[in-house]
N, C-alpha and C positions, 0 to 999 in steps of 0.2 A: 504494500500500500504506500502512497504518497503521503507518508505522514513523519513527521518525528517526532520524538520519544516527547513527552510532556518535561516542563523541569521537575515535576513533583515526579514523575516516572522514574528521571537520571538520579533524584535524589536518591528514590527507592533502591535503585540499584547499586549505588554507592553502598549505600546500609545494609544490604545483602550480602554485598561482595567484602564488605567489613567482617561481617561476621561468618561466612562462609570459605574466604579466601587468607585474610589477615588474622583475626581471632584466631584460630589453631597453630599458626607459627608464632604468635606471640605465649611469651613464657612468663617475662617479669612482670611480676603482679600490678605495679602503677603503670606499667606500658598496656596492660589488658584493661585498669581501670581507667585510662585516656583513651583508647579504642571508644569501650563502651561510653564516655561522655561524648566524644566523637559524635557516634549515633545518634544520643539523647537529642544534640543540639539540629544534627539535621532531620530527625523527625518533628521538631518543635518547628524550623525551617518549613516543614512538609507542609502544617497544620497550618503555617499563618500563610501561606502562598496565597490560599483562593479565598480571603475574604479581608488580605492588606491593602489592596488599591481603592478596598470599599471602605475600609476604615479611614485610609488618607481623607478621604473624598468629605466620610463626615464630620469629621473632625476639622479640615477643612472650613467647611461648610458652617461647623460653629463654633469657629472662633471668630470668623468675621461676623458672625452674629453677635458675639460678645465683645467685639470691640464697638459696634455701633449701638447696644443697651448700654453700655459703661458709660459712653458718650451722652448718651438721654441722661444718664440717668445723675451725671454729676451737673449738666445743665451748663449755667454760665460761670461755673467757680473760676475763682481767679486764680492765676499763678501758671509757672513753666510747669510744673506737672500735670495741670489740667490742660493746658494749651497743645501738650505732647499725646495724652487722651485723644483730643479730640483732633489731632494732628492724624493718626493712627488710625482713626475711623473715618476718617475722611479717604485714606488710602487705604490698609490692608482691608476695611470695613468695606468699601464699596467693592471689592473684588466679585465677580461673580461668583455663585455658587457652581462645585460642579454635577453634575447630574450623578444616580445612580451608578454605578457600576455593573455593566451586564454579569450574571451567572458564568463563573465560568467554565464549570459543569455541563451547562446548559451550551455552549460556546464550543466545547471540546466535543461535545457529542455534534453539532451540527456541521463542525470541521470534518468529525471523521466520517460523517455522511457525506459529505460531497467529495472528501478524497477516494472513498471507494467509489463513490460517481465516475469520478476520472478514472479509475484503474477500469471499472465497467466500459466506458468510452473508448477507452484506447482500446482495448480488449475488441469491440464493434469496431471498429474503426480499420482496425488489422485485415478484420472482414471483409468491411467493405473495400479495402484497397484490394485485398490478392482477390476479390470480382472483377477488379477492371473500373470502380467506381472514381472519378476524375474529383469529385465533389471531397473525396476522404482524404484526399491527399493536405486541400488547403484545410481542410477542418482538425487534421492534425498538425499541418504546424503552427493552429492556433492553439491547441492545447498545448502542444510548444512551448509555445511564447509564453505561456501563461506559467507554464512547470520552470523553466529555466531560468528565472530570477529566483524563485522560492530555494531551487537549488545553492544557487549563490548566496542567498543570505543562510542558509543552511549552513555550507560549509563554512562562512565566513566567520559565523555565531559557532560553531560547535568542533573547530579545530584546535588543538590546546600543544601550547608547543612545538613542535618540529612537524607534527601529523596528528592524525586522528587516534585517538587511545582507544581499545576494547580489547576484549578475553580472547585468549586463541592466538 
């Protein structure tokens, strides 16, 4: 499939490959108890992945709310530290809010439905071209065009080092 691994996925597998691969050649008892904190942190890593960008968002959200009640609510007091108040909600205060955060559950799942779309498509497509269909040809190098950036930020985002790391 045209997919790659989620980062909650590579985390998972970090923490597997921890405990699976690393954990049995570790011997010294504080080198196995940093393993296992290892873990801890990027399972807690795992957990805050799909609902941090919604926390940014409302927290966000109301703080500039709280800088323009602070504002109401000291009114006309005098002095540099009300004036720096009200200085504050005149700027970070009027920031817009930002909207929700999509699901990203809901988002991954609708990704990997259209990515087996495309593997479905290429898959027709093969079809229709070894028929003799003229029409298949340009339609796939539109799904082309379409795959071979994703590619590129693929490899661009998920190369570490000298190459590509994996097991084997």
């Amino acid at each position: 499939m045209y997919t790659t691994p989620s980062p909650d996925e590579l985390i998972e597998g970090v923490i597997v490959s921890l405990a699976n691969d690393v954990m049995p050649a570790v011997t010294n008892a504080k080198a196995q108890a940093t393993v296992a904190m290892a873990q801890a942190v990027l399972q807690q890593v795992r957990q805050t992945l799909p609902i941090y960008h919604q926390y940014l968002a409302d927290e966000h959200n109301g703080m500039t709310r709280v800088f323009r009640e602070v504002a109401a609510l000291i009114g006309e007091a005098p002095g540099q530290a009300a004036d720096a108040i009200r200085a504050r909600a005149r700027t970070l205060g009027a920031r817009a809010d930002y909207p929700e955060v999509v699901d990203p559950a809901a988002l991954m799942a609708a990704h990997k439905a259209c990515s087996q779309g495309l593997v479905d498509t290429l898959r027709d497509l093969d079809t229709l071209q070894r028929a003799g269909s003229t029409g298949a040809g340009h339609a796939l190098a539109t799904v082309r065009g379409h795959l071979g950036p994703r590619y590129a930020r693929d490899a661009a985002t998920l190369i570490v080092g000298a190459g590509m790391v994996g097991r084997g």
